[in-house]
Structures are given as structure tokens and as C-alpha cells.
C-alpha positions in Angstrom: 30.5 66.3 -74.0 33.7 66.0 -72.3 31.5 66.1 -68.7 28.9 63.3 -70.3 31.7 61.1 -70.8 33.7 61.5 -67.4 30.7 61.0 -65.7 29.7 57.8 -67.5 33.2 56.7 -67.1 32.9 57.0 -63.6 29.5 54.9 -63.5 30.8 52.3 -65.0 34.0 51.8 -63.3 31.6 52.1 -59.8 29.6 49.1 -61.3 32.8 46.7 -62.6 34.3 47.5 -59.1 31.4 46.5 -57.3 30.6 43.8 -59.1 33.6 41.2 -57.4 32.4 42.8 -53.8 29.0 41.4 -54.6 30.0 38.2 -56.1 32.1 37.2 -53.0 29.0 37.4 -50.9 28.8 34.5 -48.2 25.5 32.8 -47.2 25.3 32.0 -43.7 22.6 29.4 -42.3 22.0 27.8 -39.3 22.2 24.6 -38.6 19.6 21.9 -37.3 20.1 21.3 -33.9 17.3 18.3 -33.2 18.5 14.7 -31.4 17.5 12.3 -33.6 15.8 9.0 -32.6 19.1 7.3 -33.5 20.8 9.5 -31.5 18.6 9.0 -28.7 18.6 5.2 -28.9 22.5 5.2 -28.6 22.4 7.7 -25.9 19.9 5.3 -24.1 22.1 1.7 -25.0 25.1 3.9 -23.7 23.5 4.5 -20.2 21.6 1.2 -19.8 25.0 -1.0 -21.2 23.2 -2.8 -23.2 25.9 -3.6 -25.7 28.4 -4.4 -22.7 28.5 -8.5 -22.2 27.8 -9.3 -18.0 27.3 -12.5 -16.4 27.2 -11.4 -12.8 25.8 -8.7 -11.4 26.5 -7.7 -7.3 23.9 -5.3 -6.4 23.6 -3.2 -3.3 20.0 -1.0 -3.1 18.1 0.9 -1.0 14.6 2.2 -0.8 12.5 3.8 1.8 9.7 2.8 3.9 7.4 4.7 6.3 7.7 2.2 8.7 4.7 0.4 10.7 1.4 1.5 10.7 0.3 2.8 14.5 -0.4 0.0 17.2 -1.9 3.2 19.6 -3.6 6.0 18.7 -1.3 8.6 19.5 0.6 10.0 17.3 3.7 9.3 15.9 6.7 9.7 13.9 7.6 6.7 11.7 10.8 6.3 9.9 12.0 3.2 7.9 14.7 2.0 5.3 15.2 -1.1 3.3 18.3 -2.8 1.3 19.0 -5.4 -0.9 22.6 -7.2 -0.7 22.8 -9.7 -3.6 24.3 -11.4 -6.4 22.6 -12.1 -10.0 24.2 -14.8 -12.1 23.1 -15.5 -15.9 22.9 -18.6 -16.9 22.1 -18.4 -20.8 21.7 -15.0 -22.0 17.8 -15.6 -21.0 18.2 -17.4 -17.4 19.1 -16.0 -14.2 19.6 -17.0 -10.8 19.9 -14.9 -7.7 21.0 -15.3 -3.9 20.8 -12.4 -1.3 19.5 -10.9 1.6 16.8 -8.3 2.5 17.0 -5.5 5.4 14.2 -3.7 6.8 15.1 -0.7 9.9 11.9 0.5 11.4 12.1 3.2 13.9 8.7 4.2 15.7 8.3 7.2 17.9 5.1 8.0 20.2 3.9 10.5 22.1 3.4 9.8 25.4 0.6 9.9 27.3 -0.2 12.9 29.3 -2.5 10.6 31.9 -1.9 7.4 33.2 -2.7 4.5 31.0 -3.2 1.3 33.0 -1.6 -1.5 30.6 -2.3 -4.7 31.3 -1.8 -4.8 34.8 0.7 -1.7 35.1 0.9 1.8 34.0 4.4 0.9 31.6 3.9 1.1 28.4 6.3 1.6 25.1 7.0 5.1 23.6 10.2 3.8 21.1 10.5 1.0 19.3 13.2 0.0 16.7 12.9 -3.1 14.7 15.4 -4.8 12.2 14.2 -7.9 9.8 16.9 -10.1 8.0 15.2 -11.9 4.9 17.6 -14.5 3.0 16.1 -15.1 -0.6 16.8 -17.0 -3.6 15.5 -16.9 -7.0 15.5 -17.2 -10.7 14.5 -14.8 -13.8 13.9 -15.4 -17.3 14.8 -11.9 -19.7 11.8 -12.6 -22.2 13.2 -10.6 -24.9 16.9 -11.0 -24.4 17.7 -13.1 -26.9 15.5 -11.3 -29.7 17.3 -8.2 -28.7 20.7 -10.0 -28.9 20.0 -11.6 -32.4 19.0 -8.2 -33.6 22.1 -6.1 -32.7 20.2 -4.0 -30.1 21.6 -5.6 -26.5 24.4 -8.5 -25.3 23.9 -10.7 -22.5 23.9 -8.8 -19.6 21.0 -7.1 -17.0 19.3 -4.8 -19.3 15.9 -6.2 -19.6 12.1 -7.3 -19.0 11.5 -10.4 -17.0 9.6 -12.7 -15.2 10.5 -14.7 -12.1 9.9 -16.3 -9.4 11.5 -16.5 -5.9 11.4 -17.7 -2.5 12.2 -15.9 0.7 12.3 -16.3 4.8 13.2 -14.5 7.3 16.2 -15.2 9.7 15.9 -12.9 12.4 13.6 -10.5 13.4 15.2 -8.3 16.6 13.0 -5.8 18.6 14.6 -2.7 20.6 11.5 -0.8 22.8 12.0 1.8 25.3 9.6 1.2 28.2 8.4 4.2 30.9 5.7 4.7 33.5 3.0 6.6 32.4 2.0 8.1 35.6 5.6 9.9 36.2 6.9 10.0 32.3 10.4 8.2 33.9 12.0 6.2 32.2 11.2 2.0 32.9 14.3 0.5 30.6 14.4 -0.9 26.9 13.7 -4.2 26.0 15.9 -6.4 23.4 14.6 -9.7 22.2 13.9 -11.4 19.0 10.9 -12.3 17.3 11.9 -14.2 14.2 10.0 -17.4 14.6 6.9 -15.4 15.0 7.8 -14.3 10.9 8.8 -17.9 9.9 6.4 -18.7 7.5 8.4 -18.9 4.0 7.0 -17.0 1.6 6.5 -17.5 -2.2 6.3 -14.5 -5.0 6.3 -14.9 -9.1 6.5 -11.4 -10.4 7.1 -9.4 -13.6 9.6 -6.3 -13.3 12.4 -4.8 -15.4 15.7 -4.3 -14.3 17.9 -1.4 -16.0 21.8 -1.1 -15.6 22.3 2.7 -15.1 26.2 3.7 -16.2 29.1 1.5 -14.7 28.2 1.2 -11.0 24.0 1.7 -11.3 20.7 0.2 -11.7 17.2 0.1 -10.9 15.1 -2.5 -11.0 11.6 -3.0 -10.6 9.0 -6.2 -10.2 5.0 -6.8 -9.1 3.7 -9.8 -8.6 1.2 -11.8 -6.4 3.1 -13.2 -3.2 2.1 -16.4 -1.4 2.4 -17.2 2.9 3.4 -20.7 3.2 1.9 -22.2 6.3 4.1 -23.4 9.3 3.8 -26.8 9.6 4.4 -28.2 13.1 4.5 -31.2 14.9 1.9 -32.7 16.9 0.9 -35.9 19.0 -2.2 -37.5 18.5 -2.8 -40.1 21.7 -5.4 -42.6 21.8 -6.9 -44.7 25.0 -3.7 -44.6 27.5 -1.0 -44.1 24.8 0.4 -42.3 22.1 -0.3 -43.1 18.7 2.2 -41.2 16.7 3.0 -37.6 15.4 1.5 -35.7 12.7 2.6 -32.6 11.1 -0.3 -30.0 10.4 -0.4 -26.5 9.4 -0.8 -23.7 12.0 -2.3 -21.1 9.7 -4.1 -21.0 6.4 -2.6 -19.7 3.3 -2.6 -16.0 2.4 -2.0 -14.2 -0.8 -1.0 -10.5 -0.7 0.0 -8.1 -4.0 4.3 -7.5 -3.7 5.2 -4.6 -5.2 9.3 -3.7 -4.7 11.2 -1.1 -6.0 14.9 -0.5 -5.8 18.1 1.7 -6.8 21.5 1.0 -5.8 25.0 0.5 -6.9 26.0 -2.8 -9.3 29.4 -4.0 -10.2 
């Protein structure tokens, strides 16, 4: 008896002690670790500024180009870049206008001949070519959902948007560096510096859809496509009739052309 009772004393004093252990227990679980759209959406407004109030906008880009297309056969390398310099003022929180200036650097390399090649009356001919275009612009933009965005808490008034435009550019200068040699002896026949801009003097004309996305403090990118119109030169001319002049008339020296502009560009904007 006396065994049968210190054994069921000890069983139950196991149990009473245990008991607090168990009860003091602590559940770990692990936490949900998915962005939520809200999240995502502040992220986003937080990169693009789209809560940050701008009214002007200077913008420097850049993009690349693959230069010109062969005028030979022969092969090639072909290297190119463009830039954008310009300046975006809003005029409502809709209504834009913009001033600037385009650059295109095209560098073409050929291979040279390995036989004469009788060129128009000699054997020189052009293995290097650099060319540099100067393009002053001017536009406007309408940000078609600006102001919805702006009465519904989701943007200010500032470059973050869709829009539609139009704008009108010509080109200033258009200056021409080719290296020259004989193609009988490979020397060297001297380089060549001129410019060409009145040959590219036809204005032209683009409307265009595109966004345009601030991308932190000193970013963006922006975007547009659009159908793009040559504007004919118009030049002078003198009609004469029997033994005199009758006066001068302007007409057009080429016909209207209508190409697809698509431009893209990333840069820096303060």
C-alpha cells in the first residue's frame, strides 16, 4: 500500500508540474509576405511623381540609331546617336507647350574597294562619312486624362501622362564630313566638309499619340507615334511673256509626302 501510494503521488505531481510547461506553449506563424495592389500603386505614383506638382520640365535624351542605310554595296559598319535638348511648359494641368532641338550623329564606315572603281570621271571615291543634323521644333500636348486623374486623387499637374500632340519641326543645319581616296592605290585623297541643310529644308509636320513617364527626380521616358507630314518647298519663280517679265510666282518644288514617326526617348529631366 505504502508503494501504491508513493507511486501515485509521484504521477500526479509529474502531471500538475507539467501542466504550466504546456500551458505556456507559444504558437509561431509566419507571416504573409505578398505586395498588395495598393502597395504596388504607391510604389508606381512614388517612381513616376505623380503626386509631385511640375510646370516645367527641361529634358535631355538620348537614343540610338543604326545610322544610314548603304549608298554602295560594300559592306559597312554604321553607327548613329540621337538627342533631344528641350523644354516642356504646362499651361493648365491639360496643355503643354514645348521648344527644343533634335541631334542626329551618323558615322558610316566602308570597305574599300580591292579594284579600281572608275567614279564618275575618276577612280576617288568615299570610304568615311560623318554626318550631323540640327532639327529646331516646337510643339504643343494635351494630357487627356490629367485632369480626371487630378480630380480623383491619383496624379497633380505635372509630366506623368498619355497625350496627344502635334508639332512642327525643320532642320537648321545639316554638315557632311567624307574621307575621300584613290581606289587604284588605297592613298588617301582628303576629307571633304560642307553643309547640306537646304537640301533637308522642307518643314515637316507630325500629330502623334505617346506617353511620357517621369522616372524618380532627374528621369523620364517618353514615347509618341504618329503620321508625319513633308511640307513642300515653295520657291520663287518668273513667269515672262512676249519680250518681258510678267511677274513672280511661288510654286512648290516637290509634292507632299506622308511617312509613319515613331520616336522613342530616355534621358535626364529637372
Amino acid at each position: 500500500m505504502i508503494l501504491m501510494k508513493t507511486i501515485s503521488t509521484t504521477i500526479l505531481f509529474l502531471l500538475t508540474g507539467f501542466a504550466p510547461l504546456h500551458a505556456q506553449q507559444t504558437t509561431y506563424s509566419q507571416e504573409d509576405s505578398t505586395i498588395t495592389t495598393s502597395e504596388l500603386k504607391r510604389f508606381y505614383r512614388y517612381i513616376t511623381r505623380a503626386n509631385v506638382e511640375e510646370k516645367t520640365l527641361f529634358k535631355l535624351g538620348f537614343w540610338p540609331n543604326a545610322g544610314d542605310r548603304d549608298f554602295t554595296g560594300r559592306p559597312s559598319f554604321r553607327i548613329g546617336l540621337n538627342a533631344d535638348v528641350s523644354v516642356e511648359r504646362k499651361l493648365t494641368p491639360s496643355f503643354s507647350v514645348m521648344a527644343g532641338f533634335d541631334f542626329m550623329l551618323r558615322y558610316n564606315k566602308y570597305d574599300q574597294f580591292a579594284v579600281p572603281y572608275y567614279n564618275n570621271g575618276t577612280y576617288i571615291d568615299t570610304d568615311r562619312m560623318f554626318r550631323g543634323f540640327v532639327y529646331a521644333k516646337v510643339g504643343t500636348r494635351f494630357y487627356y486624362d490629367m485632369a480626371k486623374r487630378i480630380r480623383e486623387g491619383k496624379a497633380a499637374n505635372n509630366f506623368s501622362g498619355n497625350y496627344i500632340g502635334i508639332q512642327y519641326t525643320r532642320a537648321l543645319s545639316v554638315r557632311v564630313i567624307e574621307h575621300r581616296y584613290d581606289t587604284k592605290t588605297g592613298s588617301s585623297e582628303g576629307t571633304n566638309n560642307y553643309d547640306i541643310g537646304g537640301a533637308y529644308g522642307a518643314p515637316l509636320l507630325s500629330a502623334m499619340w505617346g506617353f511620357q513617364r517621369r522616372i524618380g527626380r532627374r528621369g523620364f521616358v517618353d514615347l509618341n507615334v504618329g503620321p508625319e507630314v513633308t511640307v513642300p518647298k515653295r520657291e520663287k519663280k518668273h513667269l515672262y511673256g512676249p519680250g518681258r517679265a510678267l511677274g513672280d510666282f511661288y510654286k512648290n518644288t516637290y509634292q507632299p509626302s506622308l511617312a509613319l514617326r515613331v520616336n522613342a526617348v530616355i534621358g535626364l529631366g529637372w
